[in-house]
C-alpha positions in Angstrom: 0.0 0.0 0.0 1.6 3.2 -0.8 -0.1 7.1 0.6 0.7 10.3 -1.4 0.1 13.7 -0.5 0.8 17.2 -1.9 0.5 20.5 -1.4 0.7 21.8 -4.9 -1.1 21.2 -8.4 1.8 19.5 -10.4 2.6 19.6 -14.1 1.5 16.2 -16.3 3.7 13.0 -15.6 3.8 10.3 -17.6 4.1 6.8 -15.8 3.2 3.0 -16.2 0.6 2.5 -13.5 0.1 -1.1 -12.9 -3.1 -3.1 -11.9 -4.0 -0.7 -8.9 -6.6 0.9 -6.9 -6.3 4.1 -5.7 -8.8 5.9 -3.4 -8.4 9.8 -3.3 -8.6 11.2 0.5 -8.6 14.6 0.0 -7.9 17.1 -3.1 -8.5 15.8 -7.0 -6.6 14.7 -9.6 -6.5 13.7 -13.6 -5.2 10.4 -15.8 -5.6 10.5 -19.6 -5.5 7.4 -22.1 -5.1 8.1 -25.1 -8.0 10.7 -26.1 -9.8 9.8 -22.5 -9.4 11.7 -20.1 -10.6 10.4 -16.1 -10.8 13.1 -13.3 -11.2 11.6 -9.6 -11.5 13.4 -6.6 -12.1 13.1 -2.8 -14.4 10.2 -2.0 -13.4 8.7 -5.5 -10.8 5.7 -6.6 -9.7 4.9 -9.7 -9.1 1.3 -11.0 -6.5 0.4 -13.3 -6.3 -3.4 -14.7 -3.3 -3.8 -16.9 -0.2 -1.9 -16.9 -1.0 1.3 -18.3 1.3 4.6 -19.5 -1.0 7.4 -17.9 -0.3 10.8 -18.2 -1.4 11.9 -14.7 -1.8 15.5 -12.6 -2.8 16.6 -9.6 -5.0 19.5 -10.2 -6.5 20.3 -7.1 -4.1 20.7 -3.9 -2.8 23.6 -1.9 -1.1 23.6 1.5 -4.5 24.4 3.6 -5.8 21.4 1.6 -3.5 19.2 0.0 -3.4 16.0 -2.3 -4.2 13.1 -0.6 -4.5 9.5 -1.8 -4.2 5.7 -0.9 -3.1 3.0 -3.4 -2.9 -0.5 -3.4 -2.0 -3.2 -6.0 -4.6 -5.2 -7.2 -3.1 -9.0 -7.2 -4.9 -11.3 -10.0 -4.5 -14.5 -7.6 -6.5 -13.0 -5.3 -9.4 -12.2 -7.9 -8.9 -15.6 -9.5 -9.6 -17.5 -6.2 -12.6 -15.4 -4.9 -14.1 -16.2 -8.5 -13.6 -19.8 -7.7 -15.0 -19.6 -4.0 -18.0 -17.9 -5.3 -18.6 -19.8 -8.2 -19.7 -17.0 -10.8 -17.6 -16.7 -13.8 -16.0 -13.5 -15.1 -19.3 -11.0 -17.2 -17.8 -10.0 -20.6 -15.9 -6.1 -20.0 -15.5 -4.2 -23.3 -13.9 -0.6 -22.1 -11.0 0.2 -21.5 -8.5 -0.4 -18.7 -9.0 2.5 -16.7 -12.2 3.8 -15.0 -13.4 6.0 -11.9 -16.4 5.3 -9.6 -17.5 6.5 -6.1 -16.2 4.8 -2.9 -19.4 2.9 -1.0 -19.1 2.9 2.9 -18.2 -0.4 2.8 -15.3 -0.5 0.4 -14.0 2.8 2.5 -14.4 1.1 6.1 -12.0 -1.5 5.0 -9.1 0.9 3.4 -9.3 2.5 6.7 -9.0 -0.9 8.7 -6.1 -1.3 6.4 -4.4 1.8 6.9 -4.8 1.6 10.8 -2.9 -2.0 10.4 0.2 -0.1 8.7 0.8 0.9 12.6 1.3 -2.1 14.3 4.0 -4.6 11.3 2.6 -7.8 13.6 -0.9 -7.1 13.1 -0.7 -6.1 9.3 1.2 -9.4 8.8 -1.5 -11.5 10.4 -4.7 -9.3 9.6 -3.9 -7.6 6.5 -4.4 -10.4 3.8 -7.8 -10.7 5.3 -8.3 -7.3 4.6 -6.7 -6.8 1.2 -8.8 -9.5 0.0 -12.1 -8.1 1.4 -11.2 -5.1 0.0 -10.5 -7.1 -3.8 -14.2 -8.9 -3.0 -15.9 -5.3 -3.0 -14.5 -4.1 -5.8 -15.7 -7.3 -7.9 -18.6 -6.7 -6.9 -18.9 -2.5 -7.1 -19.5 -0.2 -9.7 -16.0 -1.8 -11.9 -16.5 -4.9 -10.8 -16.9 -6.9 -14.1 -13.6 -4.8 -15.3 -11.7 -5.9 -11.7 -12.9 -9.6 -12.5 -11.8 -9.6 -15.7 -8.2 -9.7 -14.5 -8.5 -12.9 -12.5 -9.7 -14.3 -15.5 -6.9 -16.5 -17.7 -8.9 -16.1 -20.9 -9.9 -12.6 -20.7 -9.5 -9.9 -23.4 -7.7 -8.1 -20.3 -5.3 -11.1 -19.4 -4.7 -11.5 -23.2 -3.5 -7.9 -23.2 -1.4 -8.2 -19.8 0.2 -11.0 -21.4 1.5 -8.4 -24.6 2.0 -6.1 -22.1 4.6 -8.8 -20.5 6.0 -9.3 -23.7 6.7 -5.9 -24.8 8.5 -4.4 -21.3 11.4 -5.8 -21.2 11.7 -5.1 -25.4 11.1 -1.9 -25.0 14.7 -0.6 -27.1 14.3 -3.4 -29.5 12.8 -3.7 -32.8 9.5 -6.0 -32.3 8.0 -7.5 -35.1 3.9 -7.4 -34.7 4.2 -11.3 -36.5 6.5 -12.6 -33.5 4.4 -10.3 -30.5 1.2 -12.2 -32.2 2.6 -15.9 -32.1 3.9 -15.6 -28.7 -0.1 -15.1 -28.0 -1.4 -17.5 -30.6 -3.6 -15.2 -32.1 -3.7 -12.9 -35.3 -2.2 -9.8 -35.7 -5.7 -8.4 -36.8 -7.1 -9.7 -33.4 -4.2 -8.7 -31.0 -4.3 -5.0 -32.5 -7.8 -4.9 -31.8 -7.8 -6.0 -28.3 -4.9 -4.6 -27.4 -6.2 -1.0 -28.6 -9.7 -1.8 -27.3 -7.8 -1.9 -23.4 -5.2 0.3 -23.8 -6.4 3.2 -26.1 -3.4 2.3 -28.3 -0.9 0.0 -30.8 0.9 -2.6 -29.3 4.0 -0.1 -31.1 3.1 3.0 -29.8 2.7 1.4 -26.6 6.4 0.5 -26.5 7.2 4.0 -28.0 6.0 5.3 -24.4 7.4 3.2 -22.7 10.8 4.3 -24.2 10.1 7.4 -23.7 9.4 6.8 -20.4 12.5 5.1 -19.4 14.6 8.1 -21.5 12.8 10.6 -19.0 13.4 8.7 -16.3 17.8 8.2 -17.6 17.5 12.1 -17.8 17.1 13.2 -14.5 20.0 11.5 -14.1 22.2 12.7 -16.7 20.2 15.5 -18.8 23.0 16.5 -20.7 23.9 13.4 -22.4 20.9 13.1 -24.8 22.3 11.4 -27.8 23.3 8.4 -25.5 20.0 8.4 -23.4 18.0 8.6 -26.8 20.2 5.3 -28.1 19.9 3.6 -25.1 16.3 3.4 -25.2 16.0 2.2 -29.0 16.5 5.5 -30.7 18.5 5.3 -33.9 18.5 9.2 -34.4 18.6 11.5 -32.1 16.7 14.3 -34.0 14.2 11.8 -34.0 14.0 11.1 -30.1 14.0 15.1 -29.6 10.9 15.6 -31.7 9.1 12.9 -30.2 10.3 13.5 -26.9 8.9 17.0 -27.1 5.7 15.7 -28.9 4.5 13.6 -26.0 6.2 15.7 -23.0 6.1 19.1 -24.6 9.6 20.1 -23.7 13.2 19.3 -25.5 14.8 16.0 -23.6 17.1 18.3 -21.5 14.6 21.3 -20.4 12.1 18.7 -19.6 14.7 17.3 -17.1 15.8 20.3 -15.4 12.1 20.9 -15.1 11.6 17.4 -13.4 14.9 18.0 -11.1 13.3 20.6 -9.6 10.0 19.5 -8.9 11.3 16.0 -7.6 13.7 18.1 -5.2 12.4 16.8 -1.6 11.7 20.6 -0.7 9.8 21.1 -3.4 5.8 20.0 -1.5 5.4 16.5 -2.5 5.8 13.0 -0.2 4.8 9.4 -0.4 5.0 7.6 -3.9 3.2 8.6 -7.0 -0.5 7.0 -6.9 
């Protein structure tokens, strides 16, 4: 479980957010997929079922009243055995892999219960799987629950598109052909493109083209002079190339944009916890 707060609206970050719920305590803030775009605020969580590059920003935070949320990894085991123990199969999900509903008393009581265990390490290590997995059975059966189902399912459109997902991470800097991405999943391309797209609001290729671009932002902070060798090192042949898609998608030059980020991950800077 991982809490977040800030005390400042901050600019647009792109990240993979993987299968998670996060509940918003206090403050608001915005994800966008593709052309979707999902604003949650206090009293809200979001739901996110396969690993996801979100551009997210808190939009609502100041230091009378700031950003406050909750997150916690959604584990497909988990789902897969409360399907089993309640016998009812996984409904058919269509949308995409991202969506925002309001928090029922229920569903809050337990994130609290949760929370309260972080206290005590012997009592979260005997109490908390009971709790996490209550906390799973509510949202199968909220608002999102046939989208939360889906990924304990093994022969979901969502578990087909995890498993590209899987695929594609760790070949992020290499050329992928779609032919070898689609027999790896035994299906056609025609298929994969169309459920992949269907959950992710993109191409399986320019899904891998942010996550290089993530993982060059990320090389920058560290070293936001060397460009050229950043922009190869993530599967850039040219390194006008990496600039003007670097600037497409982040709106800044690969080195500006990483100044910008050193300042505003400086630890004096308002924010704490880890990104939810």
């Amino acid at each position: 479980m991982s809490v977040v707060s800030s005390e400042r609206v901050a600019a647009p970050l792109v990240a993979v957010a993987e299968p998670m719920v996060a509940f918003v305590v206090q403050g608001a803030k915005r994800s966008v997929l593709g052309e979707r775009t999902f604003d949650y605020h206090a009293g809200q969580y979001v739901v996110v079922s396969v690993d996801l590059p979100l551009t997210s920003q808190i939009i609502h935070a100041s230091p009378a009243e700031p950003f406050q949320a909750v997150g916690m990894a959604l584990e497909p085991a988990i789902i897969a055995q409360l399907l089993l123990e309640a016998a009812t199969p996984a409904a058919a999900y269509e949308g995409p892999a991202v969506a925002v509903s309001d928090a029922d008393e229920g569903l809050l009581e337990a994130v609290v219960r949760l929370l309260r265990l972080l206290d005590d390490p012997r009592d979260h290590q005997v109490l908390g799987p009971g709790v996490r997995r209550e906390i799973h059975w509510r949202l199968m059966n909220g608002p999102q629950g046939a989208m939360v189902r889906q990924i304990g399912s093994a022969d979901s459109r969502m578990s087909l598109v995890a498993r590209a997902v899987k695929w594609l991470r760790p070949r992020y800097n290499q050329v992928i052909r779609m032919e070898d991405l689609a027999g790896h999943l035994g299906v056609s391309i025609s298929s994969l493109n169309r459920h992949f797209r269907a959950v992710t609001a993109m191409s399986p290729l320019q899904y891998q083209k942010q996550l290089r671009l993530q993982a060059a932002r990320i090389a920058l902070i560290a070293a936001p002079h060397d460009v050229a060798t950043v922009g190869y090192s993530v599967g850039y042949d040219s390194p006008s190339q990496f600039s003007r898609e670097y600037r497409r998608m982040y709106g800044l030059p690969p080195a500006q944009d990483a100044a910008r980020l050193q300042v505003e991950l400086d630890p004096g800077h308002g924010v704490h916890g880890v990104p939810t």
